[in-house]
Structures are given as C-alpha cells and as structure tokens.
mmCIF file as Biopython writes it, N, C-alpha, C and O atoms, coordinates in Angstrom:
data_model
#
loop_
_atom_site.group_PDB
_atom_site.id
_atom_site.type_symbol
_atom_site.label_atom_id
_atom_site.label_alt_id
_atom_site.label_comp_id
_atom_site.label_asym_id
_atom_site.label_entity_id
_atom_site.label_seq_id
_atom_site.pdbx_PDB_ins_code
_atom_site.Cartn_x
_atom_site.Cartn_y
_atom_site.Cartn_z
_atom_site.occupancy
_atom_site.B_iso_or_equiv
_atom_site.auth_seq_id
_atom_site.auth_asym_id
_atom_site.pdbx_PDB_model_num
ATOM 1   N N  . UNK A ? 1  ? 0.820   -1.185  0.000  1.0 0.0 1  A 1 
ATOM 2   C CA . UNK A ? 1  ? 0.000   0.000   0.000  1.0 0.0 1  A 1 
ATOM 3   C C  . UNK A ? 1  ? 0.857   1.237   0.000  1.0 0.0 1  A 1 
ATOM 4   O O  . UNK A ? 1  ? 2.082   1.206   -0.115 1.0 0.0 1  A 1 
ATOM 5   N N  . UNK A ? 2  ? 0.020   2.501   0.158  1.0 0.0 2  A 1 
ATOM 6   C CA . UNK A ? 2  ? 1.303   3.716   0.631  1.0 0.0 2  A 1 
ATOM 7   C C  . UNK A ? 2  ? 1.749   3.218   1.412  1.0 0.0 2  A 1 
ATOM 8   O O  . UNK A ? 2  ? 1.720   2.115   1.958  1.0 0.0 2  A 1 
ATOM 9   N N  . UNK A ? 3  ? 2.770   5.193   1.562  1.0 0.0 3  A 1 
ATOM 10  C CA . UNK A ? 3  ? 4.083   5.184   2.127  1.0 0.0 3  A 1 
ATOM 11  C C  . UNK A ? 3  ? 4.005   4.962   4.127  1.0 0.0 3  A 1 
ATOM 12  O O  . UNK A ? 3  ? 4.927   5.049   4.937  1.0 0.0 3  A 1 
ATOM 13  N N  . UNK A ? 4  ? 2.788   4.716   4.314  1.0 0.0 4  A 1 
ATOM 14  C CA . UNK A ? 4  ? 2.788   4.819   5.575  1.0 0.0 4  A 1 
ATOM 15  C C  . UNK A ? 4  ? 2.951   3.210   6.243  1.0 0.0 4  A 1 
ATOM 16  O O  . UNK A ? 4  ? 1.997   2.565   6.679  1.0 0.0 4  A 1 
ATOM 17  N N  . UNK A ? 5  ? 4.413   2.722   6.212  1.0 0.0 5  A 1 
ATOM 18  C CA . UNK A ? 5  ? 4.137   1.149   6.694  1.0 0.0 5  A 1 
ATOM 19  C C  . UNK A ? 5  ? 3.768   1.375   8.576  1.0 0.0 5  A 1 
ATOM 20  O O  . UNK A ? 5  ? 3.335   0.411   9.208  1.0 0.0 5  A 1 
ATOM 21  N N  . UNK A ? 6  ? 3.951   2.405   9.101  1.0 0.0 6  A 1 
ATOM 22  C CA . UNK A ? 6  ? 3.386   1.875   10.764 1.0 0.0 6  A 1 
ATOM 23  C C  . UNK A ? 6  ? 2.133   1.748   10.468 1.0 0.0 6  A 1 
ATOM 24  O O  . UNK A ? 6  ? 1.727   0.694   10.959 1.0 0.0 6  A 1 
ATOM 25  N N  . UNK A ? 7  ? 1.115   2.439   9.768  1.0 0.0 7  A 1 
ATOM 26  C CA . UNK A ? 7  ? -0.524  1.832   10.303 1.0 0.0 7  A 1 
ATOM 27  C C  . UNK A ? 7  ? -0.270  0.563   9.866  1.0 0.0 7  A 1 
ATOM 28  O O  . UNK A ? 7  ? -0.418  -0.347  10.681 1.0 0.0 7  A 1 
ATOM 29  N N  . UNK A ? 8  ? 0.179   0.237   8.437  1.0 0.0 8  A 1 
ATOM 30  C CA . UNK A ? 8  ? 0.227   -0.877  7.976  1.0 0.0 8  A 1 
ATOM 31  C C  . UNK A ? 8  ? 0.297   -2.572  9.013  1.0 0.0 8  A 1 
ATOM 32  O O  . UNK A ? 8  ? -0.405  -3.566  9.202  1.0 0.0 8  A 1 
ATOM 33  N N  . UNK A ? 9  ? 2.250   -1.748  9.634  1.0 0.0 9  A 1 
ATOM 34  C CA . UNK A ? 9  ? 2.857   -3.272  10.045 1.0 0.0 9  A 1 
ATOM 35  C C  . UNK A ? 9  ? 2.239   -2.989  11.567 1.0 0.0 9  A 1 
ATOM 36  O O  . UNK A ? 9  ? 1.735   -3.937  12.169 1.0 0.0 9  A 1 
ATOM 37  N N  . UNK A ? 10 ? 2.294   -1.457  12.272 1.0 0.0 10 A 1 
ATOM 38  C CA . UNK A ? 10 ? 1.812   -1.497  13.410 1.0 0.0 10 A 1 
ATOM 39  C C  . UNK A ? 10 ? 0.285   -1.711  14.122 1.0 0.0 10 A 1 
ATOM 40  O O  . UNK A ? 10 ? -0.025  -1.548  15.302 1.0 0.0 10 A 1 
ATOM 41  N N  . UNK A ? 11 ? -0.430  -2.072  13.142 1.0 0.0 11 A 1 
ATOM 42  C CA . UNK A ? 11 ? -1.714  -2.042  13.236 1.0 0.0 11 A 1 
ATOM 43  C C  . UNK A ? 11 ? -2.175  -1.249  14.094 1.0 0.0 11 A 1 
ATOM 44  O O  . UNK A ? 11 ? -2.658  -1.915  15.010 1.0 0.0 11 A 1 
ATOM 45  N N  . UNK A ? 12 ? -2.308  0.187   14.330 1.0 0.0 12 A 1 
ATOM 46  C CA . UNK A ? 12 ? -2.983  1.123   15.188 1.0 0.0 12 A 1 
ATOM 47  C C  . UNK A ? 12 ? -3.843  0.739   15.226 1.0 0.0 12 A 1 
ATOM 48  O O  . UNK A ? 12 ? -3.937  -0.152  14.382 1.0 0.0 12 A 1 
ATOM 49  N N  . UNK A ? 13 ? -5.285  0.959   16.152 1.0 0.0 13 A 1 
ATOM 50  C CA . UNK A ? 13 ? -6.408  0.595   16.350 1.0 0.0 13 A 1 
ATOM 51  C C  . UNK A ? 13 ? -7.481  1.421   15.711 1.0 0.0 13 A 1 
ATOM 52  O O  . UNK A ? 13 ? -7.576  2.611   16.010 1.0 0.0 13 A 1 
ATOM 53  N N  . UNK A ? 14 ? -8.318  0.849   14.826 1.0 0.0 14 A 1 
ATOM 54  C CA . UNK A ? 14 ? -9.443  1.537   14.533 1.0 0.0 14 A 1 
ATOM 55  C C  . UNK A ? 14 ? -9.748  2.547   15.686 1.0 0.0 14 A 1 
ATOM 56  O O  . UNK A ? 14 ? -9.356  2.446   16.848 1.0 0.0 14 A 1 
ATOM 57  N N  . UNK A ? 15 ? -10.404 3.390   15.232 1.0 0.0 15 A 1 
ATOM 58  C CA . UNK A ? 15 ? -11.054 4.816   16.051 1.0 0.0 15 A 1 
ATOM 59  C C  . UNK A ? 15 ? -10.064 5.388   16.714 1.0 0.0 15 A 1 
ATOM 60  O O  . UNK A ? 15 ? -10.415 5.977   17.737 1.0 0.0 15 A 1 
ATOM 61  N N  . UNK A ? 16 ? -8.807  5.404   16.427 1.0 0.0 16 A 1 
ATOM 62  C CA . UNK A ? 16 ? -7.403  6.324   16.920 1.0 0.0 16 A 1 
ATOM 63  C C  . UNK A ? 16 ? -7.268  7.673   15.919 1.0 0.0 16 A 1 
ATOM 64  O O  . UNK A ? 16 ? -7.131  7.518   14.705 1.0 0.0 16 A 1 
ATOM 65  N N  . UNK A ? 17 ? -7.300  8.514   16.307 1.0 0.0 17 A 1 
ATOM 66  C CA . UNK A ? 17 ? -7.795  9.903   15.970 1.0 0.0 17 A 1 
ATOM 67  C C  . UNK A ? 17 ? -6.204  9.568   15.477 1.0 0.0 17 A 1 
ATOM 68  O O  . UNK A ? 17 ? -5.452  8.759   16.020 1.0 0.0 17 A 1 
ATOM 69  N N  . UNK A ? 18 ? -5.850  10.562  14.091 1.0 0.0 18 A 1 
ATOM 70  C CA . UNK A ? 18 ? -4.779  10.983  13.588 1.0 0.0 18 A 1 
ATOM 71  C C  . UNK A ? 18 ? -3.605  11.968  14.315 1.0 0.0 18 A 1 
ATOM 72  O O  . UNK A ? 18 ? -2.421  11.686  14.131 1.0 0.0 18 A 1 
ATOM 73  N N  . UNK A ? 19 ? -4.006  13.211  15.202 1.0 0.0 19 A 1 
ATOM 74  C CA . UNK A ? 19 ? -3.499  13.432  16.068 1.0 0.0 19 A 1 
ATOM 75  C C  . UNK A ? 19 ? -2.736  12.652  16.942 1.0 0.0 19 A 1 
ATOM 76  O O  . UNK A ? 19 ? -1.519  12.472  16.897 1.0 0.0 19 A 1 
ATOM 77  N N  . UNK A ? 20 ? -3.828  12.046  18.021 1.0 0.0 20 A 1 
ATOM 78  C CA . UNK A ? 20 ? -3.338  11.162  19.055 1.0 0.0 20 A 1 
ATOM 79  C C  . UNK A ? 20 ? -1.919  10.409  18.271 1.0 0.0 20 A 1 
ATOM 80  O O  . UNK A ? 20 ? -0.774  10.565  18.695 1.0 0.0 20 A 1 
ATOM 81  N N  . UNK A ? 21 ? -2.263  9.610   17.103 1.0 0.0 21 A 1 
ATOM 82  C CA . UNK A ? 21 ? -1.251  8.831   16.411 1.0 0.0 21 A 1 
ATOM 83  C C  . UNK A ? 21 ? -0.166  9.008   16.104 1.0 0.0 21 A 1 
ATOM 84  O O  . UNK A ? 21 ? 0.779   8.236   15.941 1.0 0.0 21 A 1 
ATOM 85  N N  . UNK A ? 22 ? -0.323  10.544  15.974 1.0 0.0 22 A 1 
ATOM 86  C CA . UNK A ? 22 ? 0.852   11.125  15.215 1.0 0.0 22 A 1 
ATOM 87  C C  . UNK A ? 22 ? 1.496   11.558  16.501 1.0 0.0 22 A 1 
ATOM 88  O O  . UNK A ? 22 ? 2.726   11.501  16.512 1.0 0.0 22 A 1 
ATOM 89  N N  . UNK A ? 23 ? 0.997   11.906  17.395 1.0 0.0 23 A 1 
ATOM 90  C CA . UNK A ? 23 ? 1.809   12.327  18.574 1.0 0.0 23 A 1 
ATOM 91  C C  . UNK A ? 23 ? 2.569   11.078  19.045 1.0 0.0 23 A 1 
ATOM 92  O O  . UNK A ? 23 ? 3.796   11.101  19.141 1.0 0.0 23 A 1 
ATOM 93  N N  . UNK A ? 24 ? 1.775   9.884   19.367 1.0 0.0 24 A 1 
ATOM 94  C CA . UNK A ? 24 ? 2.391   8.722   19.559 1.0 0.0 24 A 1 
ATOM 95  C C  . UNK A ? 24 ? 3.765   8.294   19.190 1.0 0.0 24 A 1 
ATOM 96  O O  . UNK A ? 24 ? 4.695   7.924   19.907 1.0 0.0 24 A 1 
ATOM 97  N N  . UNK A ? 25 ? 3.633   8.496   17.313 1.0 0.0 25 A 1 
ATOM 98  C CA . UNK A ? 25 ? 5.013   8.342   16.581 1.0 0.0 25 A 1 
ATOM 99  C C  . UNK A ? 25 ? 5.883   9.611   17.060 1.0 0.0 25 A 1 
ATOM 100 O O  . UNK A ? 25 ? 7.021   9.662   17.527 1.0 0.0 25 A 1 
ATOM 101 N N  . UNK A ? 26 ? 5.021   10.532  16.800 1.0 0.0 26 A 1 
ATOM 102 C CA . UNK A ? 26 ? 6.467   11.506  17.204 1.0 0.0 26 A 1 
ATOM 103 C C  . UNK A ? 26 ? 7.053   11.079  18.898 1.0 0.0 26 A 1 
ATOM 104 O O  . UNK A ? 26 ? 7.841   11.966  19.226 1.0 0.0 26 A 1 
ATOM 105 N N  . UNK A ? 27 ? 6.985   10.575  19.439 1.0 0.0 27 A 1 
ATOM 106 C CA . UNK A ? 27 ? 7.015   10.075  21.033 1.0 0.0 27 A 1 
ATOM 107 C C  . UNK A ? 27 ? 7.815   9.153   20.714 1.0 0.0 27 A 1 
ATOM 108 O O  . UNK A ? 27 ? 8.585   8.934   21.648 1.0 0.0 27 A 1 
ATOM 109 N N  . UNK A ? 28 ? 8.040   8.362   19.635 1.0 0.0 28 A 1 
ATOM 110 C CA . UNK A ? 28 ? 8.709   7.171   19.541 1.0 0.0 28 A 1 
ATOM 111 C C  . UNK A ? 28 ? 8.207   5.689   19.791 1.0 0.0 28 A 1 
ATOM 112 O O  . UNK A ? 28 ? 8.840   4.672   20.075 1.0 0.0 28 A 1 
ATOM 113 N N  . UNK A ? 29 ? 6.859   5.911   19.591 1.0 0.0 29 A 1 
ATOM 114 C CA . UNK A ? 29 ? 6.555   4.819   19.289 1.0 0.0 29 A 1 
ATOM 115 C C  . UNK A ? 29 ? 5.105   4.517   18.135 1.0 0.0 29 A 1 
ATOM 116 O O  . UNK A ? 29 ? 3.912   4.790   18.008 1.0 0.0 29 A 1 
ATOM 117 N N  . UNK A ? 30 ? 6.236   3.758   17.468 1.0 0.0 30 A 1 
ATOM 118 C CA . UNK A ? 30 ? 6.426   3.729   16.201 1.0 0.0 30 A 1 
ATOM 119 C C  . UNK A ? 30 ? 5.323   2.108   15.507 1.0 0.0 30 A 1 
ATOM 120 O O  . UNK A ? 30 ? 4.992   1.817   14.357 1.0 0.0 30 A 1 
ATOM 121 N N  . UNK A ? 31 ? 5.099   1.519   16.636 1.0 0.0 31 A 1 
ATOM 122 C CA . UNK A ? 31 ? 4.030   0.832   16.895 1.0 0.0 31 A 1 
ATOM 123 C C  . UNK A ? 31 ? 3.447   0.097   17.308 1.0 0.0 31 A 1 
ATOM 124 O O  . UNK A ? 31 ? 4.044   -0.760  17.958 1.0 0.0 31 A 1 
ATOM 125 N N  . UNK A ? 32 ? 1.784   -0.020  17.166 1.0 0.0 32 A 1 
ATOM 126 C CA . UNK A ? 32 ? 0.523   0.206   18.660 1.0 0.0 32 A 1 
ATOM 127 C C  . UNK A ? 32 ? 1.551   -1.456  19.169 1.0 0.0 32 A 1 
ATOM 128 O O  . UNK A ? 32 ? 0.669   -2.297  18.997 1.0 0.0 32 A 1 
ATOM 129 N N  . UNK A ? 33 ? 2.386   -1.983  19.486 1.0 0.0 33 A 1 
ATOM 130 C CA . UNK A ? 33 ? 2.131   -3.269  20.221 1.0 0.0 33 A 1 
ATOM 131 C C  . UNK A ? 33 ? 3.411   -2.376  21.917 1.0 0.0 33 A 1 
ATOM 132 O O  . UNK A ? 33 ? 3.417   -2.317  23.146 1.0 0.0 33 A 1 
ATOM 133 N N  . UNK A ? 34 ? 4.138   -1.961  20.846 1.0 0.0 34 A 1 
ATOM 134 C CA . UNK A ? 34 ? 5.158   -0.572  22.032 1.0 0.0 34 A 1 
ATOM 135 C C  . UNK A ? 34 ? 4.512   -0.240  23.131 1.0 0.0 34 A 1 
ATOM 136 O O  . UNK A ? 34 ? 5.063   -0.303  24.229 1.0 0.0 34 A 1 
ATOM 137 N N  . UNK A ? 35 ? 3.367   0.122   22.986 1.0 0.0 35 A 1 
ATOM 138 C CA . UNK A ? 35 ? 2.631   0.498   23.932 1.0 0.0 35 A 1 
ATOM 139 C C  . UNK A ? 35 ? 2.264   -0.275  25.202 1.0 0.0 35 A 1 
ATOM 140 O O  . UNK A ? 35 ? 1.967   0.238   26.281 1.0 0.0 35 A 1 
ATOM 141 N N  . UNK A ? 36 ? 2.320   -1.471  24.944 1.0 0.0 36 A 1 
ATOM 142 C CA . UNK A ? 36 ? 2.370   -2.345  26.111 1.0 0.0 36 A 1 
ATOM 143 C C  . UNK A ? 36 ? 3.492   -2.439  26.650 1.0 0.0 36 A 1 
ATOM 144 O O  . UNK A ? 36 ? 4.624   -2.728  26.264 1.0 0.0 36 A 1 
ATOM 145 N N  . UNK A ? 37 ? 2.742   -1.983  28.175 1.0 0.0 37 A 1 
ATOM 146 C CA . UNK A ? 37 ? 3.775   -1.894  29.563 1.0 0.0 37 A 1 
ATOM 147 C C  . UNK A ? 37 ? 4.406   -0.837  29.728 1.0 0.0 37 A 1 
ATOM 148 O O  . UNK A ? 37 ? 5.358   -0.565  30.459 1.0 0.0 37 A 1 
ATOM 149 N N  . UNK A ? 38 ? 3.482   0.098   28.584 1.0 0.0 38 A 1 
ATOM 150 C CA . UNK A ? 38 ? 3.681   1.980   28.655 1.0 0.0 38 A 1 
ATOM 151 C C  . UNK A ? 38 ? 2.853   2.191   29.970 1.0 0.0 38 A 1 
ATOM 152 O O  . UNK A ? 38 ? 2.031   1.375   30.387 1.0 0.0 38 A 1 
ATOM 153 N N  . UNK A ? 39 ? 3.175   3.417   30.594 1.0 0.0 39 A 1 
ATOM 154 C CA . UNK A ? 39 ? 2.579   3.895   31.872 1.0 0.0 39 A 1 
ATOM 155 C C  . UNK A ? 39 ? 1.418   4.775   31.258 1.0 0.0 39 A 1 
ATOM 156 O O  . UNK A ? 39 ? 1.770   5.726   30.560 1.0 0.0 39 A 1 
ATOM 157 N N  . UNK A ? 40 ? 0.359   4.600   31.407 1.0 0.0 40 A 1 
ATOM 158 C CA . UNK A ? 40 ? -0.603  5.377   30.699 1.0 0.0 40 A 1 
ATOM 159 C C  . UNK A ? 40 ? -0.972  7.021   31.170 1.0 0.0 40 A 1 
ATOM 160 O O  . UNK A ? 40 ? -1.581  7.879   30.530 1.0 0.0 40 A 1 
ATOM 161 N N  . UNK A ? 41 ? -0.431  7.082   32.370 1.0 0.0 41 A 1 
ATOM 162 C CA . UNK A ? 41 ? 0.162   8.383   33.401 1.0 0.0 41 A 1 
ATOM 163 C C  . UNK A ? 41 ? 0.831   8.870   32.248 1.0 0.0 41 A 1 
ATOM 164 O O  . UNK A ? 41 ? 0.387   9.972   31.928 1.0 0.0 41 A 1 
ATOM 165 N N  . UNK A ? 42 ? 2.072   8.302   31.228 1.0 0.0 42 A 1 
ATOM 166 C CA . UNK A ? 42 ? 3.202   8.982   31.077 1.0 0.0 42 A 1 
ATOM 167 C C  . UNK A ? 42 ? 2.467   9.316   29.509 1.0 0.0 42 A 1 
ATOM 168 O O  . UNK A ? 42 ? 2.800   10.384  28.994 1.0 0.0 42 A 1 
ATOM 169 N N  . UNK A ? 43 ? 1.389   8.345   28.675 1.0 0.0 43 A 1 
ATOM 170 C CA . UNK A ? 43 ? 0.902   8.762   27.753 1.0 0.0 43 A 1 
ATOM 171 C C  . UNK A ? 43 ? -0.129  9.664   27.723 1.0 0.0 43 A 1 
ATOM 172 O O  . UNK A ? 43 ? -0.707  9.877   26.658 1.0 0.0 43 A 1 
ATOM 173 N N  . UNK A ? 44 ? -0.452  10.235  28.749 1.0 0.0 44 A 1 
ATOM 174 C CA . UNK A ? 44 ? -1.875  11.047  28.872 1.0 0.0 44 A 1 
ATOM 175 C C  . UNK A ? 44 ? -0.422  12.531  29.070 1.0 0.0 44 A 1 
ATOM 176 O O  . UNK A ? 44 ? -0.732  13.646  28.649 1.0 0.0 44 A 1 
ATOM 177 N N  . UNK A ? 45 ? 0.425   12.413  29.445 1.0 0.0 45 A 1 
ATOM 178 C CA . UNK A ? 45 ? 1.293   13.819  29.365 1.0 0.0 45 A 1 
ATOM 179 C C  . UNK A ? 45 ? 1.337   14.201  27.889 1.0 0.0 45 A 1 
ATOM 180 O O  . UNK A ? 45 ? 1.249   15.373  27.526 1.0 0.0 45 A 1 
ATOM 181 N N  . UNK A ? 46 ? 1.507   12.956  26.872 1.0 0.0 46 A 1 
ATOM 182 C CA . UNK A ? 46 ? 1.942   13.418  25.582 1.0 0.0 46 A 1 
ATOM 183 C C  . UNK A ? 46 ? 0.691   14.818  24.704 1.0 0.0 46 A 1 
ATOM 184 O O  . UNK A ? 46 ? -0.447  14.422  24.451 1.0 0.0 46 A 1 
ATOM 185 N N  . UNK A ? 47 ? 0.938   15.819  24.459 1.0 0.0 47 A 1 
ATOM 186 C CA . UNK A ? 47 ? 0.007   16.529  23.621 1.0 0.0 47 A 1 
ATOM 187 C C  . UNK A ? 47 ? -0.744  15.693  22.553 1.0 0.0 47 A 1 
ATOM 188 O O  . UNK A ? 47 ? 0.006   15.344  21.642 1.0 0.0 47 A 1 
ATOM 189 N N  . UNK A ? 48 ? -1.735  15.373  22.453 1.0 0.0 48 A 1 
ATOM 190 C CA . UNK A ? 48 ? -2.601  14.936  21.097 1.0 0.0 48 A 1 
ATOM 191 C C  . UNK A ? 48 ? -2.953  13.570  21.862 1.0 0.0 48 A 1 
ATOM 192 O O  . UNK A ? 48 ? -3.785  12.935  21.214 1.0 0.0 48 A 1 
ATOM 193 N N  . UNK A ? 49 ? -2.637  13.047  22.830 1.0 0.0 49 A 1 
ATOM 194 C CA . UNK A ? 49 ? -3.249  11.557  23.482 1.0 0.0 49 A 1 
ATOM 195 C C  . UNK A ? 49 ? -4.366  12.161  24.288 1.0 0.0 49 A 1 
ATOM 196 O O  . UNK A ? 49 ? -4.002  13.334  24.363 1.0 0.0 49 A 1 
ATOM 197 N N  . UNK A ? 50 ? -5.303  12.085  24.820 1.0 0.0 50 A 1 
ATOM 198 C CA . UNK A ? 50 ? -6.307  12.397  25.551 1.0 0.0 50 A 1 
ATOM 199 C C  . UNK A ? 50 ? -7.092  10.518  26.179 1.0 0.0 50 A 1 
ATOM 200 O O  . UNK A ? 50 ? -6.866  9.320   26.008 1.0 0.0 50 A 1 
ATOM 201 N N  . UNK A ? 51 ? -7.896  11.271  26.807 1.0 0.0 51 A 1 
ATOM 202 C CA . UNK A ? 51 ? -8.371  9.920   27.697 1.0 0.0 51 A 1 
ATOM 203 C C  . UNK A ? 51 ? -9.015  9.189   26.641 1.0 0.0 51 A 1 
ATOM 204 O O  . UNK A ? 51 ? -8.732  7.992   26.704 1.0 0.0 51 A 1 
ATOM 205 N N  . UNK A ? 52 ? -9.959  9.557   25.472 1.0 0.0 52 A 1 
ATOM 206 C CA . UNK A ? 52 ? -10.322 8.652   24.430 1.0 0.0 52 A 1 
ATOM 207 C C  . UNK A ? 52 ? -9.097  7.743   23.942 1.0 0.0 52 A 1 
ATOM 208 O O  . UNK A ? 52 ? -9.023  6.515   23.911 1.0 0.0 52 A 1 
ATOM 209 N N  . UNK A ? 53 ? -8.125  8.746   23.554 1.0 0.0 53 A 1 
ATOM 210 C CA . UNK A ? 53 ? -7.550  7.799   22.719 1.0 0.0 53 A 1 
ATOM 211 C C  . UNK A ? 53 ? -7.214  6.633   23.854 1.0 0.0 53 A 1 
ATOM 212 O O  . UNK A ? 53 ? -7.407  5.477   23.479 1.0 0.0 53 A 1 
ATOM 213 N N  . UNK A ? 54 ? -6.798  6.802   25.010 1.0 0.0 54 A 1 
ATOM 214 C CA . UNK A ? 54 ? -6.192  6.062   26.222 1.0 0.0 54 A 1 
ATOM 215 C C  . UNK A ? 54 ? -7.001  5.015   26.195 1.0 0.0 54 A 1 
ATOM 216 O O  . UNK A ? 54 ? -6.399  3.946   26.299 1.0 0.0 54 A 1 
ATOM 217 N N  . UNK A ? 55 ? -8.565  4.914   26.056 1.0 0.0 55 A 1 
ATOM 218 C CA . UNK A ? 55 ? -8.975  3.919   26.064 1.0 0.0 55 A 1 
ATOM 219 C C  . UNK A ? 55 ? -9.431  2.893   25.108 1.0 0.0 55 A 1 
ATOM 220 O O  . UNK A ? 55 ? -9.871  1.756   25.277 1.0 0.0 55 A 1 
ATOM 221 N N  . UNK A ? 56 ? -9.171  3.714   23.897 1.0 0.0 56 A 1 
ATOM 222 C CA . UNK A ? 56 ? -9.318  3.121   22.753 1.0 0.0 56 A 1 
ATOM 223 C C  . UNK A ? 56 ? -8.003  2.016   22.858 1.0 0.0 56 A 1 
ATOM 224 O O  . UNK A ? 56 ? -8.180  0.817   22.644 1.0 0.0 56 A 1 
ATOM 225 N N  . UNK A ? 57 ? -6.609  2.608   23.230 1.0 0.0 57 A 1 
ATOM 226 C CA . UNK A ? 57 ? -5.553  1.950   23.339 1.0 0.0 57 A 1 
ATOM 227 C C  . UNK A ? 57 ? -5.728  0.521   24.542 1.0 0.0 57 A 1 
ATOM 228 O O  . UNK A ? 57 ? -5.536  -0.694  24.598 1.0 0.0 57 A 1 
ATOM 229 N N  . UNK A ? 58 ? -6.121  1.432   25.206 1.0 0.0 58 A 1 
ATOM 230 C CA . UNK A ? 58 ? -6.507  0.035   26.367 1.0 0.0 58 A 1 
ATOM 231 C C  . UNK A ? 58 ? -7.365  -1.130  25.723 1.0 0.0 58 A 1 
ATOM 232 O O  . UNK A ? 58 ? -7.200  -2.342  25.868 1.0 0.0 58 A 1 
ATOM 233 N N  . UNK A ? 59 ? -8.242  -0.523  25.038 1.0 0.0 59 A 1 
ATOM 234 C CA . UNK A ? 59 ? -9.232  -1.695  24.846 1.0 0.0 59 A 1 
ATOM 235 C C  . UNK A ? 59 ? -8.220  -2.971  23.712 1.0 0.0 59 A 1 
ATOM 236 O O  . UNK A ? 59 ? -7.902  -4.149  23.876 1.0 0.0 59 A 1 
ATOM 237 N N  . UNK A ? 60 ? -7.963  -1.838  22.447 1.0 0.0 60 A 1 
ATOM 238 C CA . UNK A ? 60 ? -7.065  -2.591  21.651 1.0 0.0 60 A 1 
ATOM 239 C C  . UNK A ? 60 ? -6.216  -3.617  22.384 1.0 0.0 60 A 1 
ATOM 240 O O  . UNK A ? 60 ? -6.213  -4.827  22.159 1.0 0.0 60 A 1 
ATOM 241 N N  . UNK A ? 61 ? -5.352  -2.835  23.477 1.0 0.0 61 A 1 
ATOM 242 C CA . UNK A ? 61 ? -4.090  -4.151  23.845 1.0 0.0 61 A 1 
ATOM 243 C C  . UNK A ? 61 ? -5.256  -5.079  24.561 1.0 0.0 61 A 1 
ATOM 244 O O  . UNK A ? 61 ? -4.970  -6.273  24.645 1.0 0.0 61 A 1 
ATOM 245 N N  . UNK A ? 62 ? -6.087  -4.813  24.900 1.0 0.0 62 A 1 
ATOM 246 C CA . UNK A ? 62 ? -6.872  -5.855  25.892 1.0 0.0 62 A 1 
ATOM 247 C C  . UNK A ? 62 ? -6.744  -7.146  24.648 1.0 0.0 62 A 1 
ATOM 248 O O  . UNK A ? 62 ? -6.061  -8.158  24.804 1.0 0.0 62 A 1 
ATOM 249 N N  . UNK A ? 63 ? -7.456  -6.875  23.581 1.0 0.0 63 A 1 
ATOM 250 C CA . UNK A ? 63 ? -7.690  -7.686  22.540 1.0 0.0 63 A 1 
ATOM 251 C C  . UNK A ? 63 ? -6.517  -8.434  21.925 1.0 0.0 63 A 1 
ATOM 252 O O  . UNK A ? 63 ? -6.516  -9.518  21.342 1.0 0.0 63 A 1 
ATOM 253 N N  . UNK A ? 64 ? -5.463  -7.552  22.210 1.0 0.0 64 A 1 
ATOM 254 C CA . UNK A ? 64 ? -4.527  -8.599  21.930 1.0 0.0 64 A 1 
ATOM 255 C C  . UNK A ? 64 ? -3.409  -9.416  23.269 1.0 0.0 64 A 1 
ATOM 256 O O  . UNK A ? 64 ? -2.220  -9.714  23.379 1.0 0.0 64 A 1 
ATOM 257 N N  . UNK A ? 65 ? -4.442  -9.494  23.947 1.0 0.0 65 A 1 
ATOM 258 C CA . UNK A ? 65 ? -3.709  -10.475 25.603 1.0 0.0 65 A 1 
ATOM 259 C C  . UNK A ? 65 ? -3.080  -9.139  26.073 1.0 0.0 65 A 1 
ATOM 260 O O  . UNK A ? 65 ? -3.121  -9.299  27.293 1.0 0.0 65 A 1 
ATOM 261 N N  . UNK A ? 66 ? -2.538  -7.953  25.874 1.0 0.0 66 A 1 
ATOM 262 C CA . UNK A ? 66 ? -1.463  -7.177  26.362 1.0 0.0 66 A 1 
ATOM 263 C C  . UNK A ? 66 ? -2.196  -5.994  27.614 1.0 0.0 66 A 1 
ATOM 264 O O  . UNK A ? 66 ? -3.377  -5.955  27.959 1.0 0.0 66 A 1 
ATOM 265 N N  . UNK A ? 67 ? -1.297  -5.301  28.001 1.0 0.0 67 A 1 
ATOM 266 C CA . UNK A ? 67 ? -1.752  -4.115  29.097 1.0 0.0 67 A 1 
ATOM 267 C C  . UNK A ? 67 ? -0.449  -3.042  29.063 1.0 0.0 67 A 1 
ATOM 268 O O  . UNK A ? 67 ? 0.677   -3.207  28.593 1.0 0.0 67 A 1 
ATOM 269 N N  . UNK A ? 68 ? -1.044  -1.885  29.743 1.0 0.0 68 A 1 
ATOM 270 C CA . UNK A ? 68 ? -0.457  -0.605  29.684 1.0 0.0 68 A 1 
ATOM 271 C C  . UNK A ? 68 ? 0.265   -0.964  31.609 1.0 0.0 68 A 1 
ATOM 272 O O  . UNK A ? 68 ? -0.556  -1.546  32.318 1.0 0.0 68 A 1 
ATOM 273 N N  . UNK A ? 69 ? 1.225   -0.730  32.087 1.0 0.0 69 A 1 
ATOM 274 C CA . UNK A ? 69 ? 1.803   -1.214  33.249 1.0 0.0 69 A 1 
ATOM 275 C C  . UNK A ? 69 ? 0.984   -0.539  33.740 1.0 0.0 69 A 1 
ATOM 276 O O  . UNK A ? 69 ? 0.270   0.405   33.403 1.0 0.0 69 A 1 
ATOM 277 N N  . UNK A ? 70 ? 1.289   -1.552  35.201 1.0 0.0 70 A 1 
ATOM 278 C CA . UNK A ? 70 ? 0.542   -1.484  36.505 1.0 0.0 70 A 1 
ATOM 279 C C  . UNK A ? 70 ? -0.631  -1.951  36.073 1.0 0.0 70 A 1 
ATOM 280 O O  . UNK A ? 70 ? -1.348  -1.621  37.017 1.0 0.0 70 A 1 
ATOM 281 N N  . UNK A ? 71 ? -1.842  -2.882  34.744 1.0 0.0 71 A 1 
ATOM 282 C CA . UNK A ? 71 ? -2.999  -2.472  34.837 1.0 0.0 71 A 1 
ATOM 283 C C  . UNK A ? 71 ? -3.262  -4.311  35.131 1.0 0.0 71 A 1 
ATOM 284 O O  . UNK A ? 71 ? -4.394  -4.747  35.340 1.0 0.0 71 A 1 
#
C-alpha cells in the first residue's frame, strides 16, 4: 500500500484519531504493540493523546492479551 508502513505493520487501532497517532510516533513509538507496559500516566502527558484515545488503546491491547503497566 502507501508510504505509511506503521498503520500498515503497526496495526494502530481503529477509532485512533490521527493526532493522538501522530503524537504517539512523534514520542517514539512507532508501533501500537510498544505500547504495552507503557505507563498510561506517562501517555496522557503526551500533547494529542487524551483519555479517548487512552482507552481506545486500552481496549485494543486488551484484545490482543497485552496491558499498559501497573494495569
């Protein structure tokens, strides 16, 4: 497909606002599986993550066996 292989190989989660995403990558992580055993404290600091996206993310890793630490 296009030039964008993280949605591709990282499979971001449906209903992840482009913002939130892009803040994500610019954060360095580069993709959605990274995120597990992220402090979700430390992703709600990032500009463009908000509590939607937080739980959109939560729900996603739920689905794939994973969690955000401490959860």
């Amino acid at each position: 497909m296009g030039g964008n292989d993280v949605a591709e190989e990282g499979a971001w989660p449906d209903g992840m606002g482009a913002p939130a995403r892009g803040a994500l990558i610019a954060a360095g992580y580069t993709r959605f599986e990274e995120l597990a055993g992220a402090d979700p404290r430390e992703l709600l600091r990032i500009h463009g993550v908000g509590p939607k996206a937080l739980r959109r993310l939560r729900e996603a890793l739920a689905e794939k066996g994973l969690r955000f630490a401490g959860e």
